[in-house]
C-alpha positions as CSV (number, residue, x, y, z in Angstrom):
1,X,4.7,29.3,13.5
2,X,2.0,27.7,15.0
3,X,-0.9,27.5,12.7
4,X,-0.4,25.7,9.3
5,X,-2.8,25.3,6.4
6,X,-2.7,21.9,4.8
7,X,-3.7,21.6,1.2
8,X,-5.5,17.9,0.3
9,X,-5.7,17.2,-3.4
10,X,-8.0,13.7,-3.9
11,X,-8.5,13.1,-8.1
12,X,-9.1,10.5,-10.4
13,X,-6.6,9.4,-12.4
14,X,-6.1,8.6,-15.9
15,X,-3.3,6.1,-18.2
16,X,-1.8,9.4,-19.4
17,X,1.3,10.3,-17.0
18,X,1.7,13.4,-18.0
19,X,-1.9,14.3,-18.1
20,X,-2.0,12.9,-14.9
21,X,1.0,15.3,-13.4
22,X,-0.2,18.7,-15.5
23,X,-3.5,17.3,-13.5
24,X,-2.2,18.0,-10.0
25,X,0.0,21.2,-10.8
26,X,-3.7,23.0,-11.7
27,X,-4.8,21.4,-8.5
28,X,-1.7,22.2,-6.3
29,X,-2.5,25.8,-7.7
30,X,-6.1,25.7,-6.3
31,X,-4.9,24.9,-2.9
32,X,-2.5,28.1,-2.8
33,X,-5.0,30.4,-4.2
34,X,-6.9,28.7,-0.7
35,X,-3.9,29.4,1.4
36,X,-2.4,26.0,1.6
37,X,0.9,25.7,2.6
38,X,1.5,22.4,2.5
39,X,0.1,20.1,0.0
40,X,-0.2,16.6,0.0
41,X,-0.8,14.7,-3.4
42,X,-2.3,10.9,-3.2
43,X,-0.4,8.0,-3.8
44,X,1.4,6.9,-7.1
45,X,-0.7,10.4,-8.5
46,X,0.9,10.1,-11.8
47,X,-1.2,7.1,-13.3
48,X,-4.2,4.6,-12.5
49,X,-3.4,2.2,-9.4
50,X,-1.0,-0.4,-11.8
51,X,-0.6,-2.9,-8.8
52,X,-4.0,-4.4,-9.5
53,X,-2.0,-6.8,-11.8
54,X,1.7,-8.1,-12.4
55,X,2.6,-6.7,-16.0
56,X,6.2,-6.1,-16.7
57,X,5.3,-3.0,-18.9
58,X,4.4,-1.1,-15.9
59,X,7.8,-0.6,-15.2
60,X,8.2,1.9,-17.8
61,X,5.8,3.9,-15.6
62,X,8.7,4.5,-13.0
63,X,11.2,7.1,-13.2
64,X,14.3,8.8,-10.7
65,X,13.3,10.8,-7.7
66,X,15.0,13.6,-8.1
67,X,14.2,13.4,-11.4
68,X,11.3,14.6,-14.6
69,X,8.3,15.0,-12.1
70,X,10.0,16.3,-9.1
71,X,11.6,19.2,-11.0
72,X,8.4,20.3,-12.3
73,X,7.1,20.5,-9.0
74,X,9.9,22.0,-7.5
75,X,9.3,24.8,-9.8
76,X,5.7,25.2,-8.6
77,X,6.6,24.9,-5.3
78,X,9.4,27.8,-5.6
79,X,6.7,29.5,-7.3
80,X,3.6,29.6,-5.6
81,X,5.6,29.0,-1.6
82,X,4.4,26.0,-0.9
83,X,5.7,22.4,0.5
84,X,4.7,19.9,-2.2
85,X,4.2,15.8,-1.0
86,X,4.7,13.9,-4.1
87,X,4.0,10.1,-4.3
88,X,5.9,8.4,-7.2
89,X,6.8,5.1,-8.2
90,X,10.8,4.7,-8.5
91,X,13.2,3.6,-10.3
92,X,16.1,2.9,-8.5
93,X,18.5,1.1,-10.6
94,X,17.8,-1.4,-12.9
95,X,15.4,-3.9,-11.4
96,X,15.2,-1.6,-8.4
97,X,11.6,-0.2,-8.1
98,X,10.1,1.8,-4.9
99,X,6.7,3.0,-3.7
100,X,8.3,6.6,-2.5
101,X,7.1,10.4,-1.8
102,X,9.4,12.9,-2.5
103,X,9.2,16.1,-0.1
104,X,9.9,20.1,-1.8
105,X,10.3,22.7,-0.1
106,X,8.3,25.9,-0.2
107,X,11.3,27.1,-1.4
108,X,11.1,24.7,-4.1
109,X,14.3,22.6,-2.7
110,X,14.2,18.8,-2.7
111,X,14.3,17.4,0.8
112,X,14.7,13.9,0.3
113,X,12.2,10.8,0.1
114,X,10.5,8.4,1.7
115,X,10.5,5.0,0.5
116,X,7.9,2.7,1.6
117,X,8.5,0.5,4.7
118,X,4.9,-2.2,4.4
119,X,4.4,-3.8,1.5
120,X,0.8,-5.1,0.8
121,X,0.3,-8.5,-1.6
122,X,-3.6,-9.1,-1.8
123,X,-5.8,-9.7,-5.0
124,X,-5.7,-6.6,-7.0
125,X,-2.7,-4.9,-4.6
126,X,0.3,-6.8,-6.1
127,X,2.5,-4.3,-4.9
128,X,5.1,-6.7,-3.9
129,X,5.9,-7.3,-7.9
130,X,6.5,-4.2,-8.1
131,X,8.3,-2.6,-5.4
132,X,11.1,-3.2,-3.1
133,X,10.7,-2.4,0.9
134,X,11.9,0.5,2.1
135,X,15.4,0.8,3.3
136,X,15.8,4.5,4.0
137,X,14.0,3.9,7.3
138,X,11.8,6.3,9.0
139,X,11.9,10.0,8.0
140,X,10.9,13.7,9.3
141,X,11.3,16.5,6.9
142,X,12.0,19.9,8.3
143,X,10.2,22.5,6.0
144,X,9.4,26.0,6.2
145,X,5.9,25.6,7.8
146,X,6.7,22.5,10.5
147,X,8.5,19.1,11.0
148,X,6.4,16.3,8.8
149,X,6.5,12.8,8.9
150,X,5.4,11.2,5.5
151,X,4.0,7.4,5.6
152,X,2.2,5.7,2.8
153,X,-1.0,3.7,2.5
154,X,-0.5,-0.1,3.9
155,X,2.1,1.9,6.7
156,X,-1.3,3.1,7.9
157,X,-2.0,0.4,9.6
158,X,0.9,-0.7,11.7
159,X,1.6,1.7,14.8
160,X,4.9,1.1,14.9
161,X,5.2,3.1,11.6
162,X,3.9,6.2,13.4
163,X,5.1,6.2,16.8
164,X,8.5,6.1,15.5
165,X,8.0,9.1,13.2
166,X,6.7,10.9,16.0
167,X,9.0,10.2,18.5
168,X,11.6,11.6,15.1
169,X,9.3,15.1,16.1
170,X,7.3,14.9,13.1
171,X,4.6,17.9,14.1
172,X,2.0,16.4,11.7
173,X,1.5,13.0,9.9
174,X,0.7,12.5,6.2
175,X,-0.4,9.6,4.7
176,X,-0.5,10.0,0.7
177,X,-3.2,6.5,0.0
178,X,-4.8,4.8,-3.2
179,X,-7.2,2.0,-1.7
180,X,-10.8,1.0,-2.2
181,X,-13.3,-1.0,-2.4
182,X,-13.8,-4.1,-4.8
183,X,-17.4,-2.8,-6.6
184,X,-18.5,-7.1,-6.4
185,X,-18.5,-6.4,-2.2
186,X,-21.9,-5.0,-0.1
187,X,-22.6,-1.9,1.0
188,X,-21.6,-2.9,4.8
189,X,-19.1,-4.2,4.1
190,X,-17.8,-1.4,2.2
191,X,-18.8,0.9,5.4
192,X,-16.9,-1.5,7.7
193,X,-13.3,-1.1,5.8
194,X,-13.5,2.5,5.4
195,X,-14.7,3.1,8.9
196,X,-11.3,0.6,9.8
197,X,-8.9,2.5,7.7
198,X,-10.2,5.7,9.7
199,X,-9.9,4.7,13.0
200,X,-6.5,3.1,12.8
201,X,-5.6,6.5,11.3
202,X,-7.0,8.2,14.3
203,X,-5.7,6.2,17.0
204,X,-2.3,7.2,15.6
205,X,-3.4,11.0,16.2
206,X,-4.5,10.5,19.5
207,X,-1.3,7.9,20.4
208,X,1.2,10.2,19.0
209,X,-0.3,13.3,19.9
210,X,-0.2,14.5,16.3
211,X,-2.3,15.9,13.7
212,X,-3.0,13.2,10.9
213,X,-3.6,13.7,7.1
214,X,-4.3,11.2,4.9
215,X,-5.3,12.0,1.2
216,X,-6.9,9.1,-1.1
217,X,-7.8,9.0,-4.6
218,X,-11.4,8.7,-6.1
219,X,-13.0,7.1,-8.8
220,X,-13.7,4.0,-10.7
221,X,-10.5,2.1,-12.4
222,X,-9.7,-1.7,-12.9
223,X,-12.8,-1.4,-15.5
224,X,-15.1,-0.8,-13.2
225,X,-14.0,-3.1,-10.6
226,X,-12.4,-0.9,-8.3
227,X,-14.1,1.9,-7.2
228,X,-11.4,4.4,-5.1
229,X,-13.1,5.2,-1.9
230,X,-11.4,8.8,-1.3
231,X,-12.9,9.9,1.8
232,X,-10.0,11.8,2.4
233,X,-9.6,13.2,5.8
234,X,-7.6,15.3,8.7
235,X,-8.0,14.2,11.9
236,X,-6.9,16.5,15.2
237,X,-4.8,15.0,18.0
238,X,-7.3,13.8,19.6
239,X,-8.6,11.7,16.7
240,X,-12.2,14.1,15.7
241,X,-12.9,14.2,12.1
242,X,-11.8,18.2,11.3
243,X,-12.9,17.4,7.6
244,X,-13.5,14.3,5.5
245,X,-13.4,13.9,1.8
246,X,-16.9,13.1,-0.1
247,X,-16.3,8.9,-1.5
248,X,-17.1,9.9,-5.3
249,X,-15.9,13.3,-5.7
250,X,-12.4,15.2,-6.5
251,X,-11.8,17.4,-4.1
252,X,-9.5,20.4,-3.1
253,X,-9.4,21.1,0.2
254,X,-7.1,23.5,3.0
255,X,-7.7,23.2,6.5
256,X,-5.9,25.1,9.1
257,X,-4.4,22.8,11.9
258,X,-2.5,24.4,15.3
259,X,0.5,22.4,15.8
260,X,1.2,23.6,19.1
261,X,-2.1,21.4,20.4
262,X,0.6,18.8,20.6
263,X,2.0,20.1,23.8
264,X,-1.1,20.7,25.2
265,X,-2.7,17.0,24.2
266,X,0.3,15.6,25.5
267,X,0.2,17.4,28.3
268,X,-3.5,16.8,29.7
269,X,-3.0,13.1,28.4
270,X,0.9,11.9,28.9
271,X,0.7,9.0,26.4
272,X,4.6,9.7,25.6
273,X,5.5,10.4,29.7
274,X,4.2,7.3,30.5
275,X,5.7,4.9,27.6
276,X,7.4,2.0,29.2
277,X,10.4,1.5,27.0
278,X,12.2,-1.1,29.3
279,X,9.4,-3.3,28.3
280,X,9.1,-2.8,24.8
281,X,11.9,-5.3,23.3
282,X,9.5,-8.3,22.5
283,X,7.8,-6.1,19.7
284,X,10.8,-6.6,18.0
285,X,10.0,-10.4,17.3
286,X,7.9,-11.6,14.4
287,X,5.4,-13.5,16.9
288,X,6.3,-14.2,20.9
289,X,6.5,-18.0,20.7
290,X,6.2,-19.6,24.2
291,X,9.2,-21.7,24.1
C-alpha cells in the first residue's frame, strides 16, 4: 500500500473528560466517513491544557494506558478500520505521571505507547510538574496502513527526535501538539512563532525524507489568556504545505499522502546516503566545551 489517507482532528476542549473523549469519537467518525485511515488526535485531547499551572488536583486527570480511554477507542477503531493516535496523560504508578500517545490498530489492537522524550518548563507550560521524561525511547508502530513514528509537541523541535525515528523506518511522522499563543503578545509576534513551529516541522520532512503531520488544538482557555493557535498541518517530504489548519476553527480534515515518495525524495536528494556517522559522536554531549 502506497497511498494512505490521514485523518486530522483539531478541537477545543472543555473541563469535562468525558465530554471531551465522546468529543473525539464523533469526530474520529467524521474522518472515516472521509476515508481516513489513520487518525491523529491532538495532545492531552481529553481535557483543557492543565500544565498552565502546578495544581496537585490535576493528577486525578491521569489514568492507565491501556486502560478506560484506550478501550473505548479500540472499539471505534475495530469498528470503523481505522488506526487511532491517542494523546493521554499517564498514570504510571503512584507519583509516576507521563505525557504519552497510545497507538490502535485498525484492527482495534493496542500497539504500545509513546511516552514523551522533551519536557518543556516555561510560564504557563509547567509540564515538568507534571510529567516524568520518557524512558521507552524512540518508537515506530507497524499498523495496517504504514510504519508511524509518533512524537509529541516540545519533541518537535529537536532533530534528533526525528532522525532517529526515521532512521527506526517510520514512513510518516505525527506530532499530536497543544501550544499557542499568550493573547497579551502582538500580532508579529504571534506570526513569527507559528511560522517557527512550521518550519522546524518541515525541515524534519525534507531531512528525513518523510511525510510530517502535526495536529494542534484550537481555542481560547487559561480564561482567555491562551488562545490555541491550531494551524494544523501535513507537510510532504519535501517540506510544502499539502494543507494547513484555519488558527480559530475545529477542523476535520483527510488528506491522502503517497508514502512511496520517500524513495524517490531520497533518491534525487541522498540526505541519508550522505550522513556522516563517524563524525556524529559530539552530539552526544550537553555543550562541546573547548577544554
Amino acid at each position: 500500500m502506497s497511498k494512505v489517507k490521514v485523518g486530522l482532528v483539531q478541537t477545543t476542549c472543555t473541563a469535562n473528560k468525558q465530554e471531551n473523549l465522546d468529543k473525539a469519537i464523533v469526530k474520529i467518525r467524521e474522518a472515516a466517513a472521509k476515508g481516513a485511515q489513520i487518525v491523529c488526535l491532538q495532545e492531552l485531547f481529553t481535557s483543557l491544557y492543565f500544565c498552565d499551572v502546578e495544581d496537585y488536583d490535576n493528577f486525578k486527570l491521569a489514568e492507565a494506558i491501556p486502560g478506560e480511554s484506550t478501550d473505548a477507542l479500540s472499539k471505534v477503531a475495530a469498528e470503523l478500520g481505522v488506526v487511532i493516535i491517542a494523546s493521554l496523560f499517564e498514570k504510571r504508578a503512584q507519583g509516576l505521571y507521563h505525557n504519552t500517545t497510545a497507538v490502535l490498530d485498525a484492527d482495534g489492537k493496542y500497539l504500545g505507547k509513546y511516552r514523551k522524550m522533551h519536557i518543556p518548563d516555561d510560564p504557563a507550560y509547567y509540564e515538568k510538574f507534571y510529567f516524568t521524561p520518557g524512558d521507552l525511547g524512540y518508537k515506530v508502530f507497524k499498523t495496517k496502513f504504514a510504519t508511524i513514528g509518533v512524537l509529541i509537541c516540545w519533541d518537535q523541535w529537536y532533530p534528533e527526535a526525528s532522525r532517529i525515528t526515521a532512521l527506526m523506518g517510520a514512513e510518516i511522522l505525527f506530532y499530536p501538539t497543544a501550544i499557542g499563543w499568550a493573547t497579551s503578545q502582538d500580532e508579529a509576534t504571534n506570526v513569527e512563532q507559528y511560522n517557527a513551529w512550521q518550519t522546524i516541522q518541515r525541515s524534519h520532512a525534507v531531512a528525513n525524507g518523510v511525510h510530517v503531520v502535526s495536529v494542534n488544538r484550537v481555542g481560547f482557555e487559561q480564561d482567555g489568556l491562551m488562545k490555541f493557535w491550531g494551524g494544523s498541518f501535513v507537510a510532504n517530504p519535501f517540506g510544502s504545505i499539502m494543507y494547513q489548519a484555519s488558527h480559530d476553527q475545529e477542523e476535520v480534515v483527510v488528506q491522502e499522502v503517497d508514502i512511496a515518495q520517500t524513495d524517490r525524495y531520497r533518491t534525487h536528494w541522498p540526505f541519508m546516503r550522505d550522513r556522516r556517522i563517524d563524525s556524529y559522536q559530539p552530539i552526544t554531549k550537553r555543550f562541546i566545551d573547548e577544554d
